[in-house]
C-alpha positions as CSV (number, residue, x, y, z in Angstrom):
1,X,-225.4,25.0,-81.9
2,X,-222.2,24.4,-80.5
3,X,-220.8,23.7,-84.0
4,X,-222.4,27.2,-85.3
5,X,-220.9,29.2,-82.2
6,X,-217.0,27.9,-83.3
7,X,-217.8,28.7,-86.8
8,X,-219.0,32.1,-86.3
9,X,-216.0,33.4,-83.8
10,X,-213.6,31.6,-86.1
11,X,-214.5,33.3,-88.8
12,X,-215.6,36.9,-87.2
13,X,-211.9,36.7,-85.4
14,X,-210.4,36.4,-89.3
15,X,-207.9,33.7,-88.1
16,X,-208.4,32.0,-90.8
17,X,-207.3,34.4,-93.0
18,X,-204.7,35.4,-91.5
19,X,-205.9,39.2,-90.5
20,X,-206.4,39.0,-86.5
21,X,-207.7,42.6,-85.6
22,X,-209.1,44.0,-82.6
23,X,-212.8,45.0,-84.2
24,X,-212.6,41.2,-85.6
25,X,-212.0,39.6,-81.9
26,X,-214.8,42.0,-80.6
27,X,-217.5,40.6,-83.0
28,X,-216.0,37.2,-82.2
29,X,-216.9,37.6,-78.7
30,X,-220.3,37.9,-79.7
31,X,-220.4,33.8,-80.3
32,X,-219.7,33.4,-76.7
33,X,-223.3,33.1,-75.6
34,X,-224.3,31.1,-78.4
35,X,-221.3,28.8,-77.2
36,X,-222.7,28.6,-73.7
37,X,-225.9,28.2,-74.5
38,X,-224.5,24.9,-76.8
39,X,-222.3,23.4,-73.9
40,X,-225.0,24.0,-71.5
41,X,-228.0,22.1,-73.4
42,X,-225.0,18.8,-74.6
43,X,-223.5,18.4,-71.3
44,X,-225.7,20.5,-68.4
45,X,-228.7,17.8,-68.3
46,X,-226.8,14.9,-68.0
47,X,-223.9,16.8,-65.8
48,X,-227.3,17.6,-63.5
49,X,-228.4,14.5,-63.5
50,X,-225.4,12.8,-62.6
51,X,-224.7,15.3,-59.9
52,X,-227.9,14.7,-58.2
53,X,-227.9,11.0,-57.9
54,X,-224.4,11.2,-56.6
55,X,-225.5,13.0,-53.8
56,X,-228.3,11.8,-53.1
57,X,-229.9,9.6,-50.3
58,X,-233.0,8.0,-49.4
59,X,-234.5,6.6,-46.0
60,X,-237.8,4.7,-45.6
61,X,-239.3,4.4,-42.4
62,X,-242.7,3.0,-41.5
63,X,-244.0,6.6,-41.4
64,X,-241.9,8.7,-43.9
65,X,-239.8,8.6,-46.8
66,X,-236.9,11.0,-46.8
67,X,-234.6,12.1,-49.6
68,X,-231.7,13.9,-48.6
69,X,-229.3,15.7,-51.3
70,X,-226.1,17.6,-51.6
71,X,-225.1,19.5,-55.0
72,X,-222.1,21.4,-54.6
73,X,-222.3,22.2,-51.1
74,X,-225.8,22.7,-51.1
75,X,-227.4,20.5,-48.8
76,X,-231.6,19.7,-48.9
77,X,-233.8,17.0,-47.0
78,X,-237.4,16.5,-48.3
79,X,-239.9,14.1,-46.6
80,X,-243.1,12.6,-48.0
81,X,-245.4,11.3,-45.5
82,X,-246.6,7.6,-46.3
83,X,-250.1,8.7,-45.6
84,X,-253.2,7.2,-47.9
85,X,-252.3,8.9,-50.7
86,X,-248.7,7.6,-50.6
87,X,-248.9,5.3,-54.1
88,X,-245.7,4.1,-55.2
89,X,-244.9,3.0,-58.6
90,X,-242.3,0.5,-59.5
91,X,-240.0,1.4,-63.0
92,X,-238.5,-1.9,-63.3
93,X,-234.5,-1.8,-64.4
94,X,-231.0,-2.6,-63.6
95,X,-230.9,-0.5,-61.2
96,X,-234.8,-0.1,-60.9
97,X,-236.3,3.1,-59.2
98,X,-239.6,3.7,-56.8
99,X,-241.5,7.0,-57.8
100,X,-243.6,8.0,-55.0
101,X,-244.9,11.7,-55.4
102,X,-244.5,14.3,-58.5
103,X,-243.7,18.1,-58.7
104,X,-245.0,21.1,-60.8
105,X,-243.6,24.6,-61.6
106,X,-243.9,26.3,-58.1
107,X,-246.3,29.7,-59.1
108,X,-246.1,30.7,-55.8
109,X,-242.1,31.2,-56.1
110,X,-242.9,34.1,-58.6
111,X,-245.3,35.5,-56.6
112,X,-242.8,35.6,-53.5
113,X,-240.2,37.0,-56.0
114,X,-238.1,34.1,-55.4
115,X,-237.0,34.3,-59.4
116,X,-234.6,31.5,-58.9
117,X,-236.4,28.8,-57.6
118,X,-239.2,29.8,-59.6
119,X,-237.1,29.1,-63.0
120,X,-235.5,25.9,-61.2
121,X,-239.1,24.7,-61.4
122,X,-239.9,25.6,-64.5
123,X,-236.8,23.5,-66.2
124,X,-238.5,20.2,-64.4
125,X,-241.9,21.1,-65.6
126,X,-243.6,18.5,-63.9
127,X,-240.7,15.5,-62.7
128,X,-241.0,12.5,-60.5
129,X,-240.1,11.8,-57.2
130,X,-238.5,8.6,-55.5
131,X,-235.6,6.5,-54.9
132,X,-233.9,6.7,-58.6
133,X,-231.8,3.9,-59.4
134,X,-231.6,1.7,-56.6
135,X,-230.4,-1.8,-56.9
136,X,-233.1,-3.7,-55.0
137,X,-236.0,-1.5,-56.2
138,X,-238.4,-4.7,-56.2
139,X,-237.7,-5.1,-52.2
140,X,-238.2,-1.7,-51.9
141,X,-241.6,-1.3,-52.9
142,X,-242.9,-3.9,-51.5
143,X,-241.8,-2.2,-48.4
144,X,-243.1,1.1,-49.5
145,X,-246.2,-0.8,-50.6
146,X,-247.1,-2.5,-47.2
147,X,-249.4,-0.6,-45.1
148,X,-247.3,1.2,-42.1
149,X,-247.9,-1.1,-39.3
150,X,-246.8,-4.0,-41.5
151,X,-243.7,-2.5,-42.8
152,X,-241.9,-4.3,-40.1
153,X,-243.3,-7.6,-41.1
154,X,-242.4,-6.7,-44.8
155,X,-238.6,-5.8,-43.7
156,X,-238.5,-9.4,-41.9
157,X,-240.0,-11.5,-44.6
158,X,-237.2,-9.5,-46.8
159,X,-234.8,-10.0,-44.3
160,X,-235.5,-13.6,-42.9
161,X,-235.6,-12.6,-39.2
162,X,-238.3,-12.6,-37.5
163,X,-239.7,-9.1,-37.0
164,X,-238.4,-7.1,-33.7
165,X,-241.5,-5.5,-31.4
């Protein structure tokens, strides 16, 4: 797409020719949101992605698990409650990650008129949730996996001490 977007303003400017004239470098301009569009879908995702997990960081307690991010200036904390429907799942790796909840489209965002978040949404379509690429995933959820009064006797078996009252 990228590729097509260079072509066609190269070729609708008349550079190539040698006849640059202004109705050429008008039609050229046309190419512009094809060439957006092309940057955006090679480099946006992983740009995104890269973005996110640089600012991002995660805190497990024996009662929540918080994720707190910053994008640009644009701070957001989000807490999951490790309740009985708390089920983590383990994605083994170098570094490993622990997914813990998911997320949908928001409808409601539409329904608020809140156009923005509601097309955020719809790019993740329905995405994981968790502590992405961690290097000691496997300690992790074993904590995450212990019921919440013995998350403190996970931590010390983990840790070696003996647990603190």
């Amino acid at each position: 797409m990228t590729g097509f977007a260079l072509f066609w303003m190269a070729m609708a400017s008349g550079a190539p020719f040698g006849r640059l004239s202004g109705f050429g470098l008008l039609f050229m301009l046309f190419g512009l949101p094809v060439l957006y569009k092309g940057l955006t879908s090679a480099f946006g995702g992983p740009m995104r992605h890269w973005l996110r997990l640089r600012g991002s960081h995660y805190t497990l307690t024996d009662r929540h698990a918080f994720i707190a991010t910053e994008i640009l200036g644009r701070r957001q904390l989000e807490r999951y409650p490790r309740d009985a429907g708390f089920r983590p799942v383990l994605q083994e790796g170098l570094p490993g990650s622990v997914w813990f909840a998911s997320r949908r489209a928001d409808g409601q965002a539409l329904m608020r008129f809140d156009f923005q978040k509601f097309f955020n949404s719809l790019d993740e379509r329905e995405s994981r949730i968790g502590f992405e690429q961690i290097p000691e995933a496997r300690r992790v959820f074993r904590l995450m996996s212990a019921p919440a009064g013995d998350a403190a006797a996970a931590a010390a078996q983990d840790t070696g001490r003996p647990p603190q009252p």
